[in-house]
N, C-alpha and C positions, 0 to 999 in steps of 0.2 A: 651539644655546646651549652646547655642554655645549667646544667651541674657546676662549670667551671665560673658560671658567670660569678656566684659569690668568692670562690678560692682568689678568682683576679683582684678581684675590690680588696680583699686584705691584702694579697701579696701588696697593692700598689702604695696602702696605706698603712702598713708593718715598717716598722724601722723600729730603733733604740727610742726608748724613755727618754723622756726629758729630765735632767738632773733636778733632784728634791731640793727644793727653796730653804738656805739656813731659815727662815721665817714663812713657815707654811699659812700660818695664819696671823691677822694681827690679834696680839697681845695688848689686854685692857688690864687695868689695876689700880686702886685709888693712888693717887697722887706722889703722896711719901711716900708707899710700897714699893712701885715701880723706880722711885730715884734713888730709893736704898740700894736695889739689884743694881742698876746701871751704875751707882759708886763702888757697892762692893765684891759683888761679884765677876763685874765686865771692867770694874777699874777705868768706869766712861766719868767724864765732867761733863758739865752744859759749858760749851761755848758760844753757842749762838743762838738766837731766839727771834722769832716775827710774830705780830698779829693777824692773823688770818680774818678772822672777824671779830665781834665783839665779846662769843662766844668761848672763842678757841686763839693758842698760841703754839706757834709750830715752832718746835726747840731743835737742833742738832747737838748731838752726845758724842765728845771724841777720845777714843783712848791714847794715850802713849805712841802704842805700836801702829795707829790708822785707822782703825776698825768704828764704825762710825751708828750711829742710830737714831734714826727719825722720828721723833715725838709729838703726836697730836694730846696736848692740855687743855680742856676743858678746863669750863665755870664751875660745873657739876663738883668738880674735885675729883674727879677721874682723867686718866690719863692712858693713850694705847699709844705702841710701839707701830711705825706705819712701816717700816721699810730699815733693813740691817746693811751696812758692805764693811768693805776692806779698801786700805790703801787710798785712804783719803789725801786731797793735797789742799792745802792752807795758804791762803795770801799771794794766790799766783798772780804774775803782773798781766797788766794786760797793755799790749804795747799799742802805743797812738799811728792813727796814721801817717805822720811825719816819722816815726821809726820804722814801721813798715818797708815804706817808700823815701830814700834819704836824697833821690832826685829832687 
């Protein structure tokens, strides 16, 4: 019995791969590099942007079609890519609780 013990342990932890991240790793790049790509190649704008710290400003990049990219801006004059998707939604409403509940 004691052969099979390892074949169990994989059989029980064997399954499919988990699907590769369009952004396997973040992407770093000084400032204007990185905003040339996302104009010209991704056909991204900055639409939105916060303060994080004194440090750093968290920017969102949205294209046309939805496709969206998360931007950490340092002081430095570098800037990385945190996080890619798709199918963004813009300016959704958020309804009060008197809409909710019209009792």
């Amino acid at each position: 019995m004691r052969p099979l013990a390892p074949l169990l342990v994989l059989a029980l932890f064997a399954g499919p791969a988990p699907a590769a991240s369009p952004l396997a790793e973040v992407v770093c790049d000084s400032t204007p590099r990185l905003e040339a790509r996302l104009e010209g190649a991704m056909n991204q704008r900055r639409q939105a942007m916060g303060l994080r710290d004194p440090e750093q400003v968290m920017e969102v990049w949205l294209a046309p079609g939805g496709a969206w990219t998360l931007v950490a801006a340092y002081a430095t004059g570098r800037s990385c890519i945190l996080a890619m998707g798709e199918a963004w939604q813009d300016g959704l409403a958020r309804a009060t609780a008197a809409e909710r509940d019209p009792s």
